[in-house]
C-alpha positions as CSV (number, residue, x, y, z in Angstrom):
1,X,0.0,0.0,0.0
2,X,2.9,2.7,1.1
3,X,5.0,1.6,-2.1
4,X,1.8,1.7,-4.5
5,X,0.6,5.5,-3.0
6,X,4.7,6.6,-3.6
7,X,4.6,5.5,-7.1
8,X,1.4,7.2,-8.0
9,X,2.9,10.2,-6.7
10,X,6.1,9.9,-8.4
11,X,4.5,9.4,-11.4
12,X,2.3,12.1,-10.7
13,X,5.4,14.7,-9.9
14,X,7.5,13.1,-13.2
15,X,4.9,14.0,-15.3
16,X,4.4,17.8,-14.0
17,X,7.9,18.1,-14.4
18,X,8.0,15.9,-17.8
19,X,12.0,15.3,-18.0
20,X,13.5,15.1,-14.4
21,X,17.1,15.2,-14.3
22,X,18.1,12.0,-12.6
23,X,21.8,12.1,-14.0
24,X,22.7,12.3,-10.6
25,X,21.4,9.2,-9.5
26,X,24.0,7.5,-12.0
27,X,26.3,8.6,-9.7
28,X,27.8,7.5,-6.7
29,X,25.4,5.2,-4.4
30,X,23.3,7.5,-2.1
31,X,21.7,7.3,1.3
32,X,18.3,8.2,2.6
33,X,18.6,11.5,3.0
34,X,20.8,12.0,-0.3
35,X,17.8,10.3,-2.1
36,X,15.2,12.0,-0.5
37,X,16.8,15.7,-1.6
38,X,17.1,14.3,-5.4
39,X,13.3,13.2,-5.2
40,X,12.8,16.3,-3.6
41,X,14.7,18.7,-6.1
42,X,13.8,16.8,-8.9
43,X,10.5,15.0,-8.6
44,X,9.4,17.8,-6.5
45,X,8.2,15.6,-3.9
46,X,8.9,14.7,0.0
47,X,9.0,11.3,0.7
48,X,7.8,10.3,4.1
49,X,9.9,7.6,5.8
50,X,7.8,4.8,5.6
51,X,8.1,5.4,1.8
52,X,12.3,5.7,2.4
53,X,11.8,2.5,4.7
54,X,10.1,0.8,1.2
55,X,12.3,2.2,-1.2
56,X,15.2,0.9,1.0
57,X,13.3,-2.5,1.8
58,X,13.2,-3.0,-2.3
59,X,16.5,-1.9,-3.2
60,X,19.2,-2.1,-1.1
61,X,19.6,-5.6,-1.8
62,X,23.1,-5.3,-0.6
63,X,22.0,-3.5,2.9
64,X,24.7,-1.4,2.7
65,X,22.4,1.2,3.6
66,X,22.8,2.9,0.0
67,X,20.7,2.4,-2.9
68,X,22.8,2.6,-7.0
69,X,21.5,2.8,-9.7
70,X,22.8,-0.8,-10.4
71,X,20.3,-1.9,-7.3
72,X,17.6,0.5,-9.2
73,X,17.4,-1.0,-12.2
């Protein structure tokens, strides 16, 4: 339920902005509050920390604490 209300509003935030600039998530891995600014600068949209604690949950598949954009995609 928390990851299917963050994607709606991703989507909902992507398509306002129609081409975010996510170049910097090919970067170096980033941590929850790094990935919550990009969302935030780019998306235009807060995550709550349940929705980190999802993100994370799906993701981090290492548990390093740090999501790439290897994990991503």
């Amino acid at each position: 339920m928390v990851l299917r209300g963050l994607i709606d509003r991703l989507q909902l935030a992507a398509h306002k902005r129609m081409k975010p600039n996510m170049l910097s998530f090919e970067g170096a891995p980033m941590n929850r509050s790094h990935l919550r600014q990009v969302m935030h600068v780019e998306l235009g949209t807060k995550l709550k920390n349940v929705e980190l604690d999802a993100i994370f949950e799906i993701f981090d598949r290492d548990h390093s604490g740090s999501v790439d954009f290897q994990e991503v995609v």
